[in-house]
Structures are given as structure tokens and as C-alpha cells.
LOKOL-814269 format. One record per residue (C-alpha): residue in one letter; x, y, z. Coordinates in steps of 0.001 Angstrom, whole numbers, padded with zeros to 6 digits, always signed. Layout:
! LOKOL-814269
AXYZ;...
This chain:
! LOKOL-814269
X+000000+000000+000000;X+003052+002255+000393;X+004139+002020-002827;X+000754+002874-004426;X+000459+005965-002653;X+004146+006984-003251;X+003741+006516-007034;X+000137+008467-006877;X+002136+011201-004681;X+005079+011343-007219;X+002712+011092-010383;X+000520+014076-008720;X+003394+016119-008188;X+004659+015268-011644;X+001443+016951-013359;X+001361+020228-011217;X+004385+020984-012431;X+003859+024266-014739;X+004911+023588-017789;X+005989+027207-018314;X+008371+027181-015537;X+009973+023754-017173;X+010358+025743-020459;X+012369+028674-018388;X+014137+026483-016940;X+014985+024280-020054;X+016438+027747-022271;X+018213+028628-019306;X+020077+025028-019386;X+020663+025334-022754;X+022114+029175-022858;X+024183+028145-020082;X+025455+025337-021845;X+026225+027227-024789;X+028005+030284-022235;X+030456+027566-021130;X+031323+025691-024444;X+032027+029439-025380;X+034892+029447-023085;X+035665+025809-022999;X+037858+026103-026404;X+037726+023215-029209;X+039195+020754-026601;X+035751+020046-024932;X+032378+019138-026618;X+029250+020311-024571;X+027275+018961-027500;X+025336+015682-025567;X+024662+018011-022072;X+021846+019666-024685;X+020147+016801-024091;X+019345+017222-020634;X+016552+020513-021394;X+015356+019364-024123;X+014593+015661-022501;X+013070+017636-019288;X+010729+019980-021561;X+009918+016689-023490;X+008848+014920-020240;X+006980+017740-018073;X+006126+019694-021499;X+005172+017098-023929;X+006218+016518-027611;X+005576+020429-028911;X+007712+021479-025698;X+010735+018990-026397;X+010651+019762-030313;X+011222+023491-029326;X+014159+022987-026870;X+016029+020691-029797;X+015869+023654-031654;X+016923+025905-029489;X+019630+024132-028395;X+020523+023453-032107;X+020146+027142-032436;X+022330+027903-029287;X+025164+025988-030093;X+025368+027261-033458;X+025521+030651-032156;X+028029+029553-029282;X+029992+028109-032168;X+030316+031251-033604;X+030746+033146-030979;X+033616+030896-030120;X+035506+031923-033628;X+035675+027964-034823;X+037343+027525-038168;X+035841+024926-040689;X+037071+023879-044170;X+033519+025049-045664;X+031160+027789-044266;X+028275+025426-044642;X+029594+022645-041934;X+028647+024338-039219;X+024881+024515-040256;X+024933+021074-041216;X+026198+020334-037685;X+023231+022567-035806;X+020631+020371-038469;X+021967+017297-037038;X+021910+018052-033414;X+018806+019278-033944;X+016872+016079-035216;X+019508+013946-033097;X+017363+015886-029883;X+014187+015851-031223;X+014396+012035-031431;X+015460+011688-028510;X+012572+013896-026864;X+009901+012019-028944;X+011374+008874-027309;X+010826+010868-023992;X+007478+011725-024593;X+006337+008459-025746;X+007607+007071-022941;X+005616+009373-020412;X+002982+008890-022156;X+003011+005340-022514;X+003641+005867-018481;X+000333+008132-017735;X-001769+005486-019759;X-000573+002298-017711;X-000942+004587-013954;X-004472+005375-015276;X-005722+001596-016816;X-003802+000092-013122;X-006416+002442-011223;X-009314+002701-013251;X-012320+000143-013634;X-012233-001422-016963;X-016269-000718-017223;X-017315+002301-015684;X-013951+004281-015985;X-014135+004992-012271;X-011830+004548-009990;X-011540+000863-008592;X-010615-000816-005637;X-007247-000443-005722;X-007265+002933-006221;X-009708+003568-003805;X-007585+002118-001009;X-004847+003734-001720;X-007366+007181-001360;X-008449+006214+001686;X-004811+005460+002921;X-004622+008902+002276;X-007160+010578+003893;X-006609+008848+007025;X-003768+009751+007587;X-004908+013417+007296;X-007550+012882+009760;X-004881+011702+012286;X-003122+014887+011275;X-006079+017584+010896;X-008851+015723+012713;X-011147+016609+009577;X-013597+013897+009264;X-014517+012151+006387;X-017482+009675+005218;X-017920+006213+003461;X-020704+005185+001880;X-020453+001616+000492;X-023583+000301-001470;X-024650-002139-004315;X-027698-002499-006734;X-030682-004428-005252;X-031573-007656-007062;X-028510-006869-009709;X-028161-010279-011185;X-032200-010384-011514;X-031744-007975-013969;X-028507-009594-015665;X-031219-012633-016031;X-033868-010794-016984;X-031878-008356-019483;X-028437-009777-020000;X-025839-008821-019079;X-025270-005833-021771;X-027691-004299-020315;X-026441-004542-016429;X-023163-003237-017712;X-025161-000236-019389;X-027069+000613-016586;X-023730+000584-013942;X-021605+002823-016454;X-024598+005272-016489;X-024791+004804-012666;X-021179+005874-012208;X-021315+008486-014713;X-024495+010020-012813;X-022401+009662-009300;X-019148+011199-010860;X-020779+014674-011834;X-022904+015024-009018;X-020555+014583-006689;X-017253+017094-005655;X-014606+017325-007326;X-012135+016374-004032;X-014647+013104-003424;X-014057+009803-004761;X-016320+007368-005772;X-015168+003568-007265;X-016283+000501-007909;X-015305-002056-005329;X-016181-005224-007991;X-019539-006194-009655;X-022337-004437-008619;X-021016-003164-005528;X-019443+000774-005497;X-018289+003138-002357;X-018075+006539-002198;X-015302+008863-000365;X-016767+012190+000806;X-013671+014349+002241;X-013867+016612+005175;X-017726+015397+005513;X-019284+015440+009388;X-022260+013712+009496;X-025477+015802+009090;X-023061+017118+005543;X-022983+013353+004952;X-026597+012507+005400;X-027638+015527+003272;X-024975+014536+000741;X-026508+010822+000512;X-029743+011640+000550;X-029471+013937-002778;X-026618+011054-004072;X-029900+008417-003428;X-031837+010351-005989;X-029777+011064-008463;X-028642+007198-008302;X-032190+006001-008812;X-033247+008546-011386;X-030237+007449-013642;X-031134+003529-013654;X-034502+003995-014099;X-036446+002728-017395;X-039560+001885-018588;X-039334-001152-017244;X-037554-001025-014271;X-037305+000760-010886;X-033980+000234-009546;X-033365+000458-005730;X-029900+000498-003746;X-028683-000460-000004;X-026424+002006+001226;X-024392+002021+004269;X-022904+005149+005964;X-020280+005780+008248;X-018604+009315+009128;X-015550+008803+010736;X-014822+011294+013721;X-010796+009664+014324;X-008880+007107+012423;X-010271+003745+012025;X-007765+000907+012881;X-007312-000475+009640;X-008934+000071+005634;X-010480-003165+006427;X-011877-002468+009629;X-013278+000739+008159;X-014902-000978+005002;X-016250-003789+007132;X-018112-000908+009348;X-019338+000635+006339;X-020044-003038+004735;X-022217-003662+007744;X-024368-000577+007396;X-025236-001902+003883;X-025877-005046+005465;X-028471-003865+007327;X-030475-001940+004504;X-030277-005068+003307;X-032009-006857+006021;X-034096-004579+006861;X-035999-004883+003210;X-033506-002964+001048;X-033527+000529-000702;X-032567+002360+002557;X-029658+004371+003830;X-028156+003697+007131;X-026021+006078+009035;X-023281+005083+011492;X-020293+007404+013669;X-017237+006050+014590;X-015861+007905+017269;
């Protein structure tokens, strides 16, 4: 669980990064580069360093940002070449050097890109559900590994809800299982933009889906729920059917002992809108 959260912290810090800060900070590489093969003399070649920027912009800046460092660091060490007083045989050569450079960089920051971009697809298709596009359990945990920890820290508490469909495989009988999958990708579509943009909501595995609500006390959480329960019912019903849910709540006042101990508690609630005749909430505090 460590590791998850380490990679989501690293990959999160990776995006924020503004891209127009990388770019100032990729030209000033380069003209600093090109300021000490100025004064290096013909002895010393600078010429591979110019791959450093233009790799950076390529990785924080994408493809458009790399292709414009290779340049300019093409562009800078013809210049520092100049500058420098080199003799060649021909005027030409040294041109024909910068054009080499140039597309040597820009395929090695295509490589770069491709690369992070291979990268940002594998981190999203490891934590996303294959159907719905949500989150799914795995990166739900790591989430909620999260936001415990800040609760320890801030004492802010937080709510899970934890529910599934009632009668789910009834309908997968009744409709096949096209349809089932239909009617949860609309479910977590409906959940996703009606919720806030700091919550999380994921499927846990078949029909069954939970719901992070951050910095949520529990009236917040009941009101939250309550709105959640319609919007959730108006999106799976048809014509032909009136879909219900069980939902279990639990608002956590201080750190549960364990994920598991805090889905079980959460679990439990559902358990009981179960056995008490389905489509209900019920609310729970740990404290």
C-alpha cells in the first residue's frame, strides 16, 4: 500500500508541475550550456549536455515542448559556435552540424514523450475500472490510505458510503448482461458529476461501489446521501424497471484501525439496509 500511494504522490506532483516554468528552466540550461562551451575552447564538446533541457521539456512539457528545446539548443550551439571563432574547411559545416543536433534531440525527446505517455496510460488503466472508468478498488484504497492519515493529522472527518444495486443479477437474467453493464456505467457516470470534485467514488467489484466524501461530518454526509440516493435512482430507471440500492454510511470522527476495519463498518451498514428490506440508507459514527 506504500508504494501505491508513493507513485500516486510522485505522479501528482509530476502533473502540477507548470509547464511554463519547465520551459524557463529548459532555455536557461541550454544558454548556459552554450556560455560555457564558449569558453571551454575546441578541446571540450558540450554537444550531448543539450540533451538534458530538451529531454526535461519533453517529459513535463510534452512533444511540442521537447521539439522546441532541440531547436533551441541546435540554435544555441550554433551561435556559441560562432561566438567561439571555430574555423571549418567550408562555411556550410557548421549549419549542417546545428541540423543534425537538432533532429539527433528531437528524437530523442519524442522517445521521452512516448515514454511518459506510454507511463500516464498504464498509472491510469492500473487504477481505473475497466467498465465504468471509475476509480476501482485499488485505487480507492490507496485514497483512503490517504485521507486517514490526514484525519490523524487535521482531525477533519470524512465519510464512506459503500452500497450495491438491489436484485442486480435479476436484472442480468432478466436483461443480459449488456444491459447490467449499461445501466452501472450510467450509474457511475451520474455519481461522478454530481458529486465534488475532491470526493471519490469507485467501484469495489460487480455491482457493488463506495463513495469517499472528504472533510464530511455527518449531518453534511446525510444531506450529501440523501441527494446522491436520488440522483442514483433517477439514472437507472427505465420503462421497465425501478432500480433500488442499499447504502451504508459511516462518518468517521478519528482514524479507524485499519482500511479493512473501516470498510467492514461501512459493509455492515449496507448489510443492514439489506435486512431490513432494502432501498434504505443507514447512518453510522465512529468515534
Amino acid at each position: 500500500m506504500e508504494w501505491i500511494m508513493a507513485r500516486a504522490g510522485m505522479n501528482g506532483w509530476m502533473n502540477s508541475i507548470n509547464k511554463n516554468v519547465i520551459m524557463a528552466l529548459a532555455i536557461a540550461m541550454c544558454l548556459f550550456i552554450g556560455w560555457v562551451g564558449i569558453y571551454a575552447g575546441n578541446e571540450f564538446s558540450f554537444v550531448v549536455l543539450y540533451v538534458i533541457p530538451a529531454g526535461l521539456a519533453a517529459w513535463f512539457a510534452g512533444p511540442a515542448g521537447g521539439v522546441f528545446i532541440s531547436f533551441f539548443s541546435a540554435l544555441t550551439w550554433l551561435l556559441g559556435d560562432m561566438l567561439a571563432g571555430r574555423a571549418y574547411s567550408e562555411p556550410f559545416i557548421p549549419y549542417i552540424n546545428a541540423a543534425s543536433r537538432m533532429i539527433m534531440y528531437m528524437i530523442i525527446t519524442l522517445l521521452v514523450s512516448t515514454v511518459r505517455i506510454q507511463l500516464n496510460k498504464q498509472t491510469k488503466s492500473a487504477n481505473e475500472d475497466f467498465l465504468t472508468k471509475i476509480s476501482n478498488s485499488r485505487a480507492f484504497f490507496s485514497y483512503v490510505s490517504m485521507e486517514i492519515e490526514r484525519l490523524k493529522r487535521y482531525k477533519e472527518p470524512f465519510t464512506l458510503a459503500y452500497f450495491d444495486v438491489d436484485n442486480f443479477k435479476n436484472i442480468n437474467d432478466t436483461y443480459g448482461h449488456n444491459a447490467g453493464d449499461g445501466l452501472l456505467t450510467k450509474l457511475a457516470r451520474a455519481i461522478r458529476t454530481h458529486i465534488r470534485p475532491t470526493d471519490v467514488v469507485a467501484r469495489m467489484g460487480g455491482d457493488e461501489f463506495a463513495i469517499l466524501l472528504i472533510e464530511t461530518k455527518p449531518e453534511q454526509a446525510r444531506a450529501a446521501i440523501e441527494k446522491l440516493a436520488k440522483v442514483m435512482k433517477a439514472s437507472m430507471r427505465t420503462k421497465t424497471m425501478n432500480i433500488t440500492f442499499s447504502i451504508g454510511v459511516v462518518t468517521f470522527l478519528k482514524p479507524p484501525k485499519s482500511i479493512d476495519e473501516m470498510i467492514k463498518k461501512a459493509d455492515d451498514m449496507m448489510y443492514l439496509s439489506k435486512k431490513g428490506g432494502k432501498d434504505a440508507v443507514n447512518y453510522s459514527i465512529y468515534r
